[in-house]
C-alpha positions in Angstrom: 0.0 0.0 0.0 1.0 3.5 -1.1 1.8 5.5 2.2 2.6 9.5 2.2 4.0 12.1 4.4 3.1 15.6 4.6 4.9 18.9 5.2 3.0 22.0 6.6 4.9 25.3 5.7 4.4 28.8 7.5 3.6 31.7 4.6 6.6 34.0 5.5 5.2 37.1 5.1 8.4 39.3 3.7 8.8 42.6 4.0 10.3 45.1 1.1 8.7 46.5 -2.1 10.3 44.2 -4.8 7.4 42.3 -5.4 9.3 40.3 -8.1 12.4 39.4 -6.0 9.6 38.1 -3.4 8.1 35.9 -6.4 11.8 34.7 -7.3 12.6 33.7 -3.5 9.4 32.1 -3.5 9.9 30.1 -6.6 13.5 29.1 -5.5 11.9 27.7 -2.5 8.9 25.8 -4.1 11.8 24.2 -6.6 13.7 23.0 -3.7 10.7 21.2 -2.2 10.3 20.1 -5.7 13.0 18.6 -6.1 12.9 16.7 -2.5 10.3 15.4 -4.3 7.3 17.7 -2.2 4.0 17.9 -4.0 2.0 21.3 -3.4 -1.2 19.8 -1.5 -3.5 23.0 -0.3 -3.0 26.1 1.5 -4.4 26.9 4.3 -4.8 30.0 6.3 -1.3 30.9 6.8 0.1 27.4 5.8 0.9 25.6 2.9 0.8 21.8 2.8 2.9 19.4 0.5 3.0 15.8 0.1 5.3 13.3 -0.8 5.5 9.3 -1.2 7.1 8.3 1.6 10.4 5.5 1.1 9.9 2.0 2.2 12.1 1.2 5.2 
């Protein structure tokens, strides 16, 4: 059977005017999840919640 695990993120609200150097960091950080192999779930409220297949032990 399939199993997962799940990472809940806090929404870092930064502060600054560069709104595109705030979309940048953010994408930087969404890539690294992607590639620990984290799959964008939901958000909620101030969270954001990923999944990922978790390894056989």
């Amino acid at each position: 059977m399939t199993q997962y695990e799940y990472k809940v993120v806090r929404q870092k609200m930064k502060l600054g005017f560069d709104y595109d150097k705030k979309l940048d960091e953010l994408e930087a950080e969404w890539n690294q999840l992607g590639a620990e192999g984290w799959k964008f779930c939901t958000a909620a409220s101030d969270v954001l919640i990923f999944m990922r297949e978790r390894e056989a032990h």
